[in-house]
C-alpha positions in Angstrom: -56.6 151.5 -91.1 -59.1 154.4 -91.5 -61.2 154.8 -89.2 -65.3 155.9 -89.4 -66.6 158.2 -86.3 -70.1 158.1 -86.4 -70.4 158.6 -83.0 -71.6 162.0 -83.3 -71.6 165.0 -85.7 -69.8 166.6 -83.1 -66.5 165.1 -84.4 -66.8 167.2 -87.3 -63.6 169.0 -88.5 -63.5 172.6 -89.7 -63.2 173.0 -93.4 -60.3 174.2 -95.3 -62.5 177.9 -95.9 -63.5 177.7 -92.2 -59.4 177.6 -91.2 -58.8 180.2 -93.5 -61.7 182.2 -92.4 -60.5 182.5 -88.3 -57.0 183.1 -89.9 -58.1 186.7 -91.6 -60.9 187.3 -89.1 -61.3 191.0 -88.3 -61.3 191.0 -84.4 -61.9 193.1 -81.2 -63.0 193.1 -78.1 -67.0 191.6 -78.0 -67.6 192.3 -74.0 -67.2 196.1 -75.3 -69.4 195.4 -78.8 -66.4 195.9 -80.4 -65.7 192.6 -82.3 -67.0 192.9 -85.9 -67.0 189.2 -87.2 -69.1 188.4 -83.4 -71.5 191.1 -84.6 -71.9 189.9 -88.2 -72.7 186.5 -87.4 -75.3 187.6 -84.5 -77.0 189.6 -87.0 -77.2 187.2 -89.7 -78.2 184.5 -87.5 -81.1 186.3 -85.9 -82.0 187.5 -89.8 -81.8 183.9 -91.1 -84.7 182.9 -88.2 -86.5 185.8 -87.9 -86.1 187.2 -85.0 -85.1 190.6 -83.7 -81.4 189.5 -82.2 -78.7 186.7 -81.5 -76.5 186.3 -78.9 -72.8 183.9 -79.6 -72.0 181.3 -77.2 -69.8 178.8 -76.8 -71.9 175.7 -76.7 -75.2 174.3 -76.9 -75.5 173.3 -73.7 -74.5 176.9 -72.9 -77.2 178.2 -74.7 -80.1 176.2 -73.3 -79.1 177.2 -69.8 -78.9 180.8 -70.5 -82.1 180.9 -72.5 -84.0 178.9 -69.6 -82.1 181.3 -67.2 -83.1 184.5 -69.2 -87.1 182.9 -69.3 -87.1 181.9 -65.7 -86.2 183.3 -62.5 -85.7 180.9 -59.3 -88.3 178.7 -57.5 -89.8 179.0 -61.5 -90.7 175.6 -63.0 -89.7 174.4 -67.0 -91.6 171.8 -69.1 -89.8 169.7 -71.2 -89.7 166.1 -72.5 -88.2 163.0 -70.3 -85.9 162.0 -73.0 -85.3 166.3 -73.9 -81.2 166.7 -73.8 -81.6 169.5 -71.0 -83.0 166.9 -68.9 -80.8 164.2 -69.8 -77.3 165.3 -71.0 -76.7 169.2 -69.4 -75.4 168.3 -65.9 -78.7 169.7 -64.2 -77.4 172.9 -64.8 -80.7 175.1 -64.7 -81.8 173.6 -61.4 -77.8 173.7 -59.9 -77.0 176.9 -61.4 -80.5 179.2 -61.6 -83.0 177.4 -59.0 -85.1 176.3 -62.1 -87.5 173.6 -61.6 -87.7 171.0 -64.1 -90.6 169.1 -64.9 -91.1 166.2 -67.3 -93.6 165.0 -69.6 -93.5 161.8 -71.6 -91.7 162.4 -75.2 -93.8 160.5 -77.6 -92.1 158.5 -80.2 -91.3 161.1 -82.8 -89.8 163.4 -80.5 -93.5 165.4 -79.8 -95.0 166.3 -76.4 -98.5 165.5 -76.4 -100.4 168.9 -75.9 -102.9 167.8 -73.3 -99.7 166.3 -71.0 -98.2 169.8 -71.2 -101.5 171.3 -70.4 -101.6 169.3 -67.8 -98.2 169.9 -66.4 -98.9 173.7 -66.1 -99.4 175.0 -62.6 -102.2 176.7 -60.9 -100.5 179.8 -60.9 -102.4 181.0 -57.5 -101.4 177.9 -55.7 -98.8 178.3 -53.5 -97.9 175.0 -52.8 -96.7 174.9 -56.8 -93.7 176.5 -58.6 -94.5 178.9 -61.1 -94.6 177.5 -64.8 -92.8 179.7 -66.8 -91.8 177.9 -70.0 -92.2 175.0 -72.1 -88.6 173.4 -73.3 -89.3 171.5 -77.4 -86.5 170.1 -79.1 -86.0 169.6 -83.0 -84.4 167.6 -84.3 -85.1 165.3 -81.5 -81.5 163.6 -80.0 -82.9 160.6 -78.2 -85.7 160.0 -80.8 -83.4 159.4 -83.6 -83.1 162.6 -84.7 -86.9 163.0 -85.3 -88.3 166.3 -86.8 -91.5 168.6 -85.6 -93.3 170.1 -88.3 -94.0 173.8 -87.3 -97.8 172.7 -87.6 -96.7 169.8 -84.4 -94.9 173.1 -82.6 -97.6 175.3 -82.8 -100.1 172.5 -81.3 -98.0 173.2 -77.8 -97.3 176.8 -78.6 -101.2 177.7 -78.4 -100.7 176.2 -75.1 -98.2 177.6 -73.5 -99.5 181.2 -74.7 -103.0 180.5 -73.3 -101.1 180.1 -70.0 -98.9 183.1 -70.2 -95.9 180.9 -70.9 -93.1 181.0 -73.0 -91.7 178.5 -75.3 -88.1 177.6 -75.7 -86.6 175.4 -78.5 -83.1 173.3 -78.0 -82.7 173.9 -81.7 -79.1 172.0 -81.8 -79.7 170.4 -85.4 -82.9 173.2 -86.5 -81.3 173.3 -90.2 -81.4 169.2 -90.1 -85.0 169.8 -89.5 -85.6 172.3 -91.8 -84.0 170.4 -94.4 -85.3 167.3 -94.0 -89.2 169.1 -94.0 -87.6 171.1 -97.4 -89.2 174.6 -95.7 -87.1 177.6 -94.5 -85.8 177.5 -90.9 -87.8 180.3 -90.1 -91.6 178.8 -90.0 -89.6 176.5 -87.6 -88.6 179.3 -85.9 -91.5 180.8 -85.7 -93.3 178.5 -83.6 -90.6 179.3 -80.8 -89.6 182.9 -78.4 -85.8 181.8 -78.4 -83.9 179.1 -80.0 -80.5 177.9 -79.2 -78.6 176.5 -82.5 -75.3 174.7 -82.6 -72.8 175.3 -85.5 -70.3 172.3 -84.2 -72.5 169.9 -85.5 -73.4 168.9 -88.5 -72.8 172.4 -89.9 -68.4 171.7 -89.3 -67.5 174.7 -87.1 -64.7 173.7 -84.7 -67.7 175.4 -81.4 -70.2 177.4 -80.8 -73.8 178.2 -80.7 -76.2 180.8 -80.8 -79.2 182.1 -79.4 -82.2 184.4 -81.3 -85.0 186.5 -80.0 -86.4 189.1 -78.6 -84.0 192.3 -78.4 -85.1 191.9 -75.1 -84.5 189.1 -74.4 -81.1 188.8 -76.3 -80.1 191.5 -73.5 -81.2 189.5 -70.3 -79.5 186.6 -72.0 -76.3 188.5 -72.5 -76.2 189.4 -69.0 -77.1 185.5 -67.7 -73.9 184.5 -70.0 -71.8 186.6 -68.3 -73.4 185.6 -65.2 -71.8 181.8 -66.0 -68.6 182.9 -67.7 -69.4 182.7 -70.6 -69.0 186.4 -72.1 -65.4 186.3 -74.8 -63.5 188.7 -75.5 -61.4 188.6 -79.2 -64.6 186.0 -80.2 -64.1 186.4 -83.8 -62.1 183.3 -84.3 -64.8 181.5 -83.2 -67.5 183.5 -85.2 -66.0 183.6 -88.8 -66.1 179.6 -88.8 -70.1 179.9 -87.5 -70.6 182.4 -90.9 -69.0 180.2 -93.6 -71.0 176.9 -91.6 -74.4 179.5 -92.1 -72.9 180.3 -95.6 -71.7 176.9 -97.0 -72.8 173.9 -95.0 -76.7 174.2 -94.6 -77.8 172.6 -98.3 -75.0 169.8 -97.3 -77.0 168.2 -94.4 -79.3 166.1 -97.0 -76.0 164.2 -98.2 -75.7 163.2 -94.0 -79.6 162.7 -94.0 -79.3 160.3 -97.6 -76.2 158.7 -95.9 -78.0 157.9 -93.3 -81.0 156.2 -94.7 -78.7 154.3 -96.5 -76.8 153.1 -93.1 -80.3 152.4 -92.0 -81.2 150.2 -94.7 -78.4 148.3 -94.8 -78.2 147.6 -91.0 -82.0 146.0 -91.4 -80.3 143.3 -93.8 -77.5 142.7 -90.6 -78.6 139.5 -88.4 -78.1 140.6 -84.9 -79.1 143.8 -85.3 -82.7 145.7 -86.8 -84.0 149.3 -87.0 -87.3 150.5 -87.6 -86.7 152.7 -90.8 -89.2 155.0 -90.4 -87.7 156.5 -87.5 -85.2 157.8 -89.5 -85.8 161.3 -90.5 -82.3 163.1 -90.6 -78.7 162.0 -89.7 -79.3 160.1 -86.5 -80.0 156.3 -86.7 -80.9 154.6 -83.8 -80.7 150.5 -83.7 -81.1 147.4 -81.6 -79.1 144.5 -80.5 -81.4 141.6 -81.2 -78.8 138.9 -80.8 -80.0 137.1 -77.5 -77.3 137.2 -74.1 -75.0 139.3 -75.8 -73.6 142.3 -73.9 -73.9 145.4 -76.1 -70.6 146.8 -74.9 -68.7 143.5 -76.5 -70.2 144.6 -79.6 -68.8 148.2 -79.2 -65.5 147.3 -78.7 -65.7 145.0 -81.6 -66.8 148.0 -83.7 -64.1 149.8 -82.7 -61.4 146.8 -83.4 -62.5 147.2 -86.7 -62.1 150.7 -87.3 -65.7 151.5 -86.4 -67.0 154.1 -83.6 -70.3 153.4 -82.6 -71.3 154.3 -79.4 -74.3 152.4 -77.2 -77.0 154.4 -75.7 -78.4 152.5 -73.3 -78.2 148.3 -72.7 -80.1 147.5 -76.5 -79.3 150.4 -78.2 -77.0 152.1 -80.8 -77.0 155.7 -82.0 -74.5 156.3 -85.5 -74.4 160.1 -86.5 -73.7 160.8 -90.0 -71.5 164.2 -90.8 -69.3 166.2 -93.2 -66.2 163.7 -93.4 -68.1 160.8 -93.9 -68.8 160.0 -97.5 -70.9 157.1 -99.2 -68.1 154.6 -99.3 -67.7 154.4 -95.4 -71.0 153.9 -94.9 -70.3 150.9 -97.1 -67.5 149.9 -94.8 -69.1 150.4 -92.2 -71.9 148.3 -93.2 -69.4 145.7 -94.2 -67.8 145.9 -90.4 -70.8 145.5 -88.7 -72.0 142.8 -91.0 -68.6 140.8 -90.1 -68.8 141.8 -86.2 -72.2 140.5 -85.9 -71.0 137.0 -87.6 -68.9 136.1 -84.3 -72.1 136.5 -82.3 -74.9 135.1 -84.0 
């Protein structure tokens, strides 16, 4: 029985020119500079958003923390969503690991902070009694929202902000090329609206891990220092690296097939009884849906799904989340679509 992961676009697999790719990669040493492929792909990510310099590390949680870390020193205060993926899903590790104050202002529904809340949130910087806000932490797409996208005309709202107030703006750009192709612009007027962006490559671009970050030269060079500061500084890197250039290379266009799949998924899951989604909060290749069947416990559904061949993971006590990726073609959406329509029958 084949089974369908939509879990996450995490369980991606390298491609066949990926695996060839870390086979013949040129290598050296990157603590020393001296690893080629690490220094192509830092160049051409920075080029393909626009900033100055890029920095390889090796994850995305890895890359939030030592962006926030390079933006923010400790007793310092970050502004970011409740439902941002720093606050929820990274262990805590700015506070535990750099002394970085978080604090939260309400996400709205499409994955936006209101301006005036974040406005609001900023400290009076000669009040002692306060931390010192430093940054303000967006995030595009947006996990927890269902993979909703900011327009670069949404970012800027919040940029004009933080810049009035002397602070900087950080973007968890995990699935930035999702949001760049969904809007049909170049990832760079996303970019734009941002001082450093992290980006994954292990998502739904295939590579096996890694992330980047962009900016400043600068700030690239306080950020290398923070990652060697958490362990995170490689040495023959290039394995990892050569898979990161064919996913910037190959995979980008690809992500409308997940983002068609997934509107498809969508559509079909309205027509389920037992379950519904509101379509329009489907943007890219995250679909989020309810349980609507009445004193069922959404983890017997799970493991139904999974009985069946289907992973589908619950987010919270009504809630699924189904990822579309590279490895998942039209007909198992149709099977999936078929499991879940079968599952659902033994509980409504």
């Amino acid at each position: 029985m084949r089974t369908i992961d939509l879990r996450s676009d995490t369980v991606t697999l390298p491609t066949p020119r990926m695996r060839e790719a870390i086979y013949r990669a040129e290598l050296g040493d990157d603590v020393y500079g001296e690893d080629p492929t690490v220094n192509r792909l830092e160049e051409m990510v920075a080029e393909r958003l626009g900033k100055e310099a890029g920095l390889l590390v090796v994850s995305g949680t890895m890359g939030n923390l030592v962006s926030l870390l390079s933006h923010a020193q400790r007793g310092d205060e970050v502004i970011m969503g409740h439902l941002a993926h720093t606050y929820l899903y990274e262990a805590g590790g700015i506070s535990v690991l750099g002394g970085v104050h978080v604090r939260t202002v309400p996400n709205l529904p499409n994955g936006m902070l209101d301006p005036k809340e974040v406005e609001l949130a900023i400290r009076d910087p000669n009040n002692v009694h306060f931390p010192r806000s430093r940054v303000v932490c967006l995030e595009n797409t947006h996990n927890r929202c269902g993979g909703a996208v900011l327009s670069p005309q949404q970012m800027a709202t919040v940029r004009e902000v933080a810049k009035r107030h002397g602070l900087a703006v950080h973007l968890d750009g995990a699935r930035i090329f999702n949001a760049a192709v969904a809007l049909g612009i170049d990832v760079r007027e996303i970019a734009a609206q941002a001082d450093s962006v992290q980006l994954c490559f292990s998502k739904g671009l295939s590579a096996p891990v890694g992330s980047a970050i962009v900016g400043s030269a600068d700030f690239i060079r306080e950020a290398r220092r923070n990652r060697k500061v958490v362990g995170g500084s490689m040495r023959q890197a290039g394995i990892i690296a050569a898979a990161a250039i064919v996913a910037l290379e190959e995979m980008v266009d690809r992500l409308a097939e997940d983002h068609e799949n997934a509107r498809i998924l969508a559509q079909g899951i309205k027509e389920i009884r037992g379950l519904d989604v509101d379509l329009g909060t489907v943007q890219s290749n995250i679909v989020i849906f309810s349980l609507t069947a009445e004193g069922v416990p959404i983890t017997d559904v799970v493991k139904a799904f999974y009985a069946e061949g289907l992973k589908i993971n619950n987010i919270d006590a009504g809630r699924f989340r189904a990822v579309t990726h590279y490895g998942i073609e039209r007909e198992d959406i149709s099977a999936a679509l078929a499991i879940m329509s079968r599952v659902m029958q033994q509980f409504v």
